[in-house]
N, C-alpha and C positions, 0 to 999 in steps of 0.2 A: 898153252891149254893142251889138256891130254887130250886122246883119242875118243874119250867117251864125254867129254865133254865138259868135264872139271877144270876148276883154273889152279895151275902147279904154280908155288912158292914159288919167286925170282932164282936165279942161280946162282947158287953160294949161299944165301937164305938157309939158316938152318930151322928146323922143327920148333926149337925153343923158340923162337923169334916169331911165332904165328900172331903176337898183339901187331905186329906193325901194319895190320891192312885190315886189323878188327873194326873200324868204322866206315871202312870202301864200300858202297852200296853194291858190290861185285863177291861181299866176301862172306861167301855163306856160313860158315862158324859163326859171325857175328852176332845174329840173332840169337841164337841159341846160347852162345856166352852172355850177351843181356838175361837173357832170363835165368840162368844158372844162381849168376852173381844177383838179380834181385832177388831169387830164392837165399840165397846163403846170407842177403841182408836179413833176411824175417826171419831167419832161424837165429841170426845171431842177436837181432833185436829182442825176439819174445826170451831168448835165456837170461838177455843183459834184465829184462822185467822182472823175471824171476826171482835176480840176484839183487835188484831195488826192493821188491817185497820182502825180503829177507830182513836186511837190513833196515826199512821200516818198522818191521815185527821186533826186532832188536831193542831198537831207540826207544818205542811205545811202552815196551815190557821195562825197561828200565827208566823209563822217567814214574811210572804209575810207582814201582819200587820206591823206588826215593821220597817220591812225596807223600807214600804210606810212612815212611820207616821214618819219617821227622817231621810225622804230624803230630806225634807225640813223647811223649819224654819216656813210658813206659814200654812201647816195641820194642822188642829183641833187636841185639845186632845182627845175630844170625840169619835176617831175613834178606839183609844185603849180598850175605853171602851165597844165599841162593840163587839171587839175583846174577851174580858171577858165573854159577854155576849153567844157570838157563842162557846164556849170555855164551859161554861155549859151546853149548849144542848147539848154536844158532849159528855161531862161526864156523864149526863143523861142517852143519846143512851147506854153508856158503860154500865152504872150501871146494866141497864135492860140487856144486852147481858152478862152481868158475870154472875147475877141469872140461866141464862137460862145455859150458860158453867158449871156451877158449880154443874146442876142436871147428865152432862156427867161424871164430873170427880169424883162427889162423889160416882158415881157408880164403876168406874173405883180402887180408891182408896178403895172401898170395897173390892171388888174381890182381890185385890193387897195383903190385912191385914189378909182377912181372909179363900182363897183359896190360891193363889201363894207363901205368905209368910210360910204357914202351910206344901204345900206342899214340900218348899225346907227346911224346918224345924219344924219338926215335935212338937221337943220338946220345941218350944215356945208357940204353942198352938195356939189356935184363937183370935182375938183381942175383937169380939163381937159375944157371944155366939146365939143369936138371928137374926143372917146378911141378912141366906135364908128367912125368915118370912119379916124383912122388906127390902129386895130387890126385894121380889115377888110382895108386896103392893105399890112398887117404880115402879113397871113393868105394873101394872094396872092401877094407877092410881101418877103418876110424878107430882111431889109437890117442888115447888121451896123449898130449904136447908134453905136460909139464907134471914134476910127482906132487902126491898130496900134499908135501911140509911146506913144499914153495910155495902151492896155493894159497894156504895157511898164512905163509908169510906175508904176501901177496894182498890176502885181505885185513891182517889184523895192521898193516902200515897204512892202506885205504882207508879203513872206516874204523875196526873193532877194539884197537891196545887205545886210542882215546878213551874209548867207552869202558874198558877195564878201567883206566888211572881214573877216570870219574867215578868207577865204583869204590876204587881201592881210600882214594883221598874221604869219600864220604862214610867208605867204615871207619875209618881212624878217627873222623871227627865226632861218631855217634859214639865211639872205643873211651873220647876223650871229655869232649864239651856234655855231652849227654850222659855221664857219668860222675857223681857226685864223691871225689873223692881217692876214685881206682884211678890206678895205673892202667895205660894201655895194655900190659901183658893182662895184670890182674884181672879184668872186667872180657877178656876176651874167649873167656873159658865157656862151653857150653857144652851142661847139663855135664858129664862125668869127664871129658875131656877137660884137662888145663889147658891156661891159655896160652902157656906156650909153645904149646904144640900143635894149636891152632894158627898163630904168629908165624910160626913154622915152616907150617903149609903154606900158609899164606904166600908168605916171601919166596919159599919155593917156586910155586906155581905162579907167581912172577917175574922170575928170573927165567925161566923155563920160555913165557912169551918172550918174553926180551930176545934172551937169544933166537928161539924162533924168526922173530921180526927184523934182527939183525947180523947177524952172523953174514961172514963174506960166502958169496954163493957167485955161481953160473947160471946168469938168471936165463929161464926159455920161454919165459914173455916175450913175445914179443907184438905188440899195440902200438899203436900208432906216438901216443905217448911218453911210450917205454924205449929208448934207444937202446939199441942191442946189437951185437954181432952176429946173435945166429938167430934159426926162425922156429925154430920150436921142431921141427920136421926130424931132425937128425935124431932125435930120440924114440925110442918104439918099446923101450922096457916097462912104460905108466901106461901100459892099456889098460890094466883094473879100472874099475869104477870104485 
């Protein structure tokens, strides 16, 4: 105990190591990390909400689509493809609302790896000896983890490149069964544009998700789900929003 009345870390005990005494009824940080970490659960709860309405709005907008566009024989196909089209502003909106989630729960999964986990076991150690330095600089000054494309990636492997192939499989089937006669190029054309250059597009900006969604990457998720070697922390150049 010092002079003035504080209780000093054991000796040898370094700084990074403060979870080991965060549940001792002697250890005054404790309180105050409780409540930190149940704050950084509600922040990262209410964005995960966010990021379900999102995708909600998504699912709803395209199933109404589909069952307009094949309730009858005479709808345009082009309506599906607007359908696509609203379908990526939507993934868009997400990508950006996961960057912003992803600055709660990296914080969250800090505290988790390297106070709570420490704390209920000691002799595993800390996951990153460095955590307080940059959780404090994360505290000043909050810097998105991971770039836009990742997010992107990120969500259309979660939730959104299913909901494309359901939209893509159900143009071609209005392209084919819904057409008396035409070739999928042929019947694909709308209004002055051919249709194979709508075909085109199409395939394009298909292949475009694709690789987005899979392409080999350095992923900086890191969730509890997601095994990873590093923690998102080491990056500082995706502060944009």
């Amino acid at each position: 105990m010092s002079d003035d009345g504080e209780l000093e870390p054991p000796a040898g005990m370094d700084d990074s190591h403060i979870g080991a005494g965060v549940f001792d009824e002697t250890m005054g940080p404790g309180s105050s990390f409780a409540h930190l970490y149940r704050g950084e659960i509600h922040r990262m709860k209410s964005w995960r909400e966010r990021l379900d309405r999102t995708s909600n709005w998504a699912i709803t907008l395209m199933a109404g689509i589909l069952t307009w566009s094949f309730s009858a024989q005479t709808h345009p196909h082009y309506i599906i493809l607007l359908g696509v089209v609203t379908l990526s502003i939507f993934l868009c909106i997400e990508a950006r609302r996961f960057r912003a989630y992803d600055i709660w729960r990296s914080r969250v999964r800090m505290f988790q790896q390297n106070v709570w986990a420490y704390a209920l076991d000691p002799d595993g150690g800390v996951l990153d000896e460095d955590w307080r330095k940059k959780l404090g600089e994360d505290y000043r000054t909050p810097n998105m983890k991971i770039p836009f494309e990742e997010a992107l990636a990120h969500r259309l492997r979660r939730v959104y490149l299913p909901l494309f192939v359901v939209m893509l499989v159900a143009w071609v089937i209005q392209l084919t069964a819904y057409t008396d006669g035409a070739t999928l190029v042929g019947s694909a054309g709308i209004g002055g544009i051919p249709g194979n250059v709508i075909v085109a597009f199409v395939a394009g900006f298909y292949a475009t998700l694709f690789g987005i969604s899979f392409r080999p990457r350095e992923w900086h998720v890191n969730g509890e789900l997601i095994p990873s070697d590093v923690t998102g922390w080491e990056e500082s150049e995706y502060g944009g929003s």
